[in-house]
N, C-alpha and C positions, 0 to 999 in steps of 0.2 A: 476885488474879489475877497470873499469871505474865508476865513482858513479851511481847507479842504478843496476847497472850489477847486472846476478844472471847467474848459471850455468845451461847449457841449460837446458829447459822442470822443472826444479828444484821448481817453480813457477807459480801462476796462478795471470794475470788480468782479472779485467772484463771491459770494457769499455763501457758506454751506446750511441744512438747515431752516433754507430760505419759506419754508410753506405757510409757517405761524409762527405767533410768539414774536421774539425777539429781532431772531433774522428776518422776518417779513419789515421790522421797522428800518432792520439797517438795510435792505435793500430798497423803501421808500426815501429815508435818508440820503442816500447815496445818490439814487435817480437824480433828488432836484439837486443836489451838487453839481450834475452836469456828467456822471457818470454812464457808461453801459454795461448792463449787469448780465452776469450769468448767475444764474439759479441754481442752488442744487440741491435736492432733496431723493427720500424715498417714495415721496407722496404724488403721483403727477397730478392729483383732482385740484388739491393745493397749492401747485406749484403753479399749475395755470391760470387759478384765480386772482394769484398773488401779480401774476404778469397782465393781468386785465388790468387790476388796479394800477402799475405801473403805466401801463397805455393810456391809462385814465389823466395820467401825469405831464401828459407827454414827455415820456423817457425818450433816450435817445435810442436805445437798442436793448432790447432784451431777450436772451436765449433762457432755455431753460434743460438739464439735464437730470434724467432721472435716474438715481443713480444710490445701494445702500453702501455707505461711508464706511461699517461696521466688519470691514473685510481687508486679508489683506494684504491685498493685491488692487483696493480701492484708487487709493493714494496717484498710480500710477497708471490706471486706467483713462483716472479722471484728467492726469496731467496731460495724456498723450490724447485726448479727444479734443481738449485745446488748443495742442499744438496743431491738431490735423485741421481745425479749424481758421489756425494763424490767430488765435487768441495771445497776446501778450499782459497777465495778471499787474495791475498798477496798487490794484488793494484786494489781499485777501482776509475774509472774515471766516475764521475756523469757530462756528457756532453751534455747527450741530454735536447733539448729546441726550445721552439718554441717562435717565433718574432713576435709581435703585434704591430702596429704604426697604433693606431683609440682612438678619442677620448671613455672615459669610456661611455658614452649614446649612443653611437652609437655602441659599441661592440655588440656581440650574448653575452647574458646569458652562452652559453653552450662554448664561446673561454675562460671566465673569469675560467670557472671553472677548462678547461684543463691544461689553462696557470697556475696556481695557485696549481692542483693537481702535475703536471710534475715537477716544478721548486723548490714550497715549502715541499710539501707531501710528493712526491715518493722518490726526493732525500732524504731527513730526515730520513724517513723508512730505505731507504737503508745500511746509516750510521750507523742507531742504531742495525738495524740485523746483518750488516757486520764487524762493531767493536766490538760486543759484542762479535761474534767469535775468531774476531783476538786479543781481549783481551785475552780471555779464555785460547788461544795458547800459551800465556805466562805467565800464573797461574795469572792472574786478573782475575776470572773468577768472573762475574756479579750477585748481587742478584735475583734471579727470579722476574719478576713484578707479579703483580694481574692475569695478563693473564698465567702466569707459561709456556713462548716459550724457556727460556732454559733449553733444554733438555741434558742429560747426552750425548747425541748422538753431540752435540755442542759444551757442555763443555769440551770435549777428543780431539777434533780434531787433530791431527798432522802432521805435514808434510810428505810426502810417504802413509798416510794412506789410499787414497782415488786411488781406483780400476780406471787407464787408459782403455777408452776405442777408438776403431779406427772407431764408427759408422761416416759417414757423413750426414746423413739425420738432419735437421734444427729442434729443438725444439721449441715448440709454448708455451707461458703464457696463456692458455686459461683456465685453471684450477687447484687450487694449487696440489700440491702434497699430498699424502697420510701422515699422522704422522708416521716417527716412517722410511719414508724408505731410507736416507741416512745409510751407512755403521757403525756400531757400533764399539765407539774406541775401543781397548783392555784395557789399563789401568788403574783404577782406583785408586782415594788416599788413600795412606795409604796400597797397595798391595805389594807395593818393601817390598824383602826381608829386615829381620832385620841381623844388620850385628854388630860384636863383637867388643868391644874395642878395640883391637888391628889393626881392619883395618883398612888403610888409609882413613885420610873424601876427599868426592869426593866433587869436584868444583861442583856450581848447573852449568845445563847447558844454555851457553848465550842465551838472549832473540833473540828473533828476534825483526827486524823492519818492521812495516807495513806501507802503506802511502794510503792517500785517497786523491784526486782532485778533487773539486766542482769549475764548469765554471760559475761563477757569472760574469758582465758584466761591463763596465765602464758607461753603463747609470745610473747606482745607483747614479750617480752624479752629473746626467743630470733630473734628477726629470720633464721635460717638456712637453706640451700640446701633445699628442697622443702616448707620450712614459709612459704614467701612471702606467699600467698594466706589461707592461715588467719592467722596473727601479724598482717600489715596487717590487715586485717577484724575483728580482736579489739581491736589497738589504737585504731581508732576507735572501736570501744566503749566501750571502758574511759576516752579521753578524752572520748570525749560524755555519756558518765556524771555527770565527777568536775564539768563547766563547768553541766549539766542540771541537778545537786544545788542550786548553788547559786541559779539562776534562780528555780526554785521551791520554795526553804526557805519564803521567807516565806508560801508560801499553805500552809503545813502539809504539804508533800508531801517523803518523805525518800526519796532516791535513793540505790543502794551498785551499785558493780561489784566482782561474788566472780571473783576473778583465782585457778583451782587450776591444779596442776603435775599431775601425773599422776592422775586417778581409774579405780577401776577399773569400769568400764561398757564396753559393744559401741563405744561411739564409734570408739577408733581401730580397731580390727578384732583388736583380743585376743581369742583363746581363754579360755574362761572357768580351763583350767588357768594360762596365763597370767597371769592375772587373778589369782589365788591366790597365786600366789609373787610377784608385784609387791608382794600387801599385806603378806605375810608378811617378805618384804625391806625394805618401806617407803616403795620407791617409788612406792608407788601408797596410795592413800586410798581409805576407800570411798564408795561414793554417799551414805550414809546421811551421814555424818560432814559430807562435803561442804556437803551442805545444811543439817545444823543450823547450823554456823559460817558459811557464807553467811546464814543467817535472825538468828543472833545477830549479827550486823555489821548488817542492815537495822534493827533493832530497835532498836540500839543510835548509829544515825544515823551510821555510818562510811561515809566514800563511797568507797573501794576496801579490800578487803580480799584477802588471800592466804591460803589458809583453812590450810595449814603455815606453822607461824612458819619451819621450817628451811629451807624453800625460798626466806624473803625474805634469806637470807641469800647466795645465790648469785645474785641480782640482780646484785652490782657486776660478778661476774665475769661474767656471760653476756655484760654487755655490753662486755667486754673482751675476751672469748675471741680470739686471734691465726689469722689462715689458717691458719698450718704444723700448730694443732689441730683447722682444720674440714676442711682437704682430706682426714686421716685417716678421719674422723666422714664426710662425704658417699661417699667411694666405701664405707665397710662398708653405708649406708644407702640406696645406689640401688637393692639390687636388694628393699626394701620400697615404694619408689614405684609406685604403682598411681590 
């Protein structure tokens, strides 16, 4: 097997995002791994096509959830409609994001708060629900907090446990799920028989490996006038990534932040001609590329990655760049703020 690989339907991603761009490639990526995917976006027109294509693949299983990330109370809508489904997360892709280029006085109140619940919040949430799981799955199971959300039902989870179903109809995040109605493990600690001295001691059995991908951005390094809002909100990404990685190495859980510099996708509002000569120039990548070297850096247990080596090469300078360069740079670029 190739590194990622899992045997087919053997596992589940979830990818957030999933309709275009990027996350459509990492959930094409993922399929022929051998993975089953759940889908998530706001878009269902998109989200359905992107699962045609998958069937196109022969995937193994693909659900799809319609559902906006940018709220929040998201986080944990989305986790508890999993559960009701006996989904158990083996990779999750926090991809979904949205692109603001306005100065901060000029933004809506209400872009500040989506960009900021989407990027910082929901992914966070997501991480802490979904690795406390995949903790669990490998006897780190986590101390309850003040809120008391892990439930025995969380702490058992194991792989095969969770009832395949073949419905196609699209789930919505419109309200969390009921307590209590994911599928309840069988086994509890301390329930295996006791066994005599004489029998042989059994190996415990290997852990698994989990992986999680958070799409933080290479503006984090470009700190400049109308990238305010998006640059802040990717840099807490990318450092709640690199500090998350290391909290939960030891339960077998490998976290990476793919930091790219220009891809070409609808994000920022290119023209798809646009889009062409970006790649054809170089500065732009494409989505495809993107996501293989975002998934070979998760694979390969890197916890931030820059998916062009030549862009990590104008790090030092971005962060030196002098006003007398950016007042030029801001007035050509104000009349693109929208």
């Amino acid at each position: 097997m190739k590194r990622g690989e899992v045997t087919k339907g053997s596992a589940w991603a979830l990818v957030t995002g999933a309709g275009s761009g990027i996350g459509r490639c990492f959930a094409l990526r993922l399929a022929r791994l051998g993975y089953r995917l759940v889908l998530v976006g706001n878009d269902l027109r998109k989200l359905e096509c992107v699962r045609a294509e998958l069937r196109a693949l022969d995937a193994a299983e693909v659900r799809i959830i319609s559902c906006d990330l940018a709220r929040a109370e998201a986080a944990q809508e989305l986790y508890d409609r999993l559960r009701a489904a006996g989904i158990a997360v083996d990779v999750l892709i926090n991809n979904a994001g949205i692109f603001s280029f306005r100065d901060i006085i000029r933004t809506p109140a209400e872009r500040i708060e989506r960009v900021i619940m989407l990027h910082c919040l929901t992914a966070t949430q997501l991480c802490r629900l979904v690795a406390r799981e995949m903790a669990a799955r490998n006897g780190f199971a986590a101390e309850p907090g003040p809120e008391s959300d892990a439930d025995p039902a969380m702490r058992t989870t194991t792989e095969g446990d969770a009832p395949t179903t073949t419905g196609d109809a699209p789930e919505t995040c419109s309200a969390p799920a009921a307590k209590g109605s994911a599928p309840a493990a069988s086994a509890a600690a301390g329930s295996a028989p006791a066994t005599t001295g004489d029998a042989p001691a059994t190996s415990p059995a290997p852990r698994r490996r989990f992986h999680i991908l958070n799409m933080a951005s290479y503006s984090l390094w470009m700190p400049f006038p109308g990238l305010t809002l998006y640059s802040a909100s990717k840099a807490y990404l990318k450092c709640f990534s690199v500090a998350f990685a290391k909290e939960v190495r030891e339960a077998g859980i490998r976290v990476t932040a793919v930091c790219p510099a220009g891809v070409a996708t609808d994000l920022y509002g290119l023209t798809p001609r646009w889009q062409r000569i970006g790649l054809r120039m170089g500065v732009l990548i494409s989505a495809d590329c993107c996501a293989r070297r975002g998934l070979w850096a998760l694979w390969h247990g890197q916890r931030c990655t820059v998916p062009d080596w030549w862009n990590r090469l104008w790090i030092p300078l971005c962060k030196l760049l002098p006003m007398c360069l950016i007042r030029p740079i801001r007035r050509f670029t104000m009349k693109f703020q929208k």
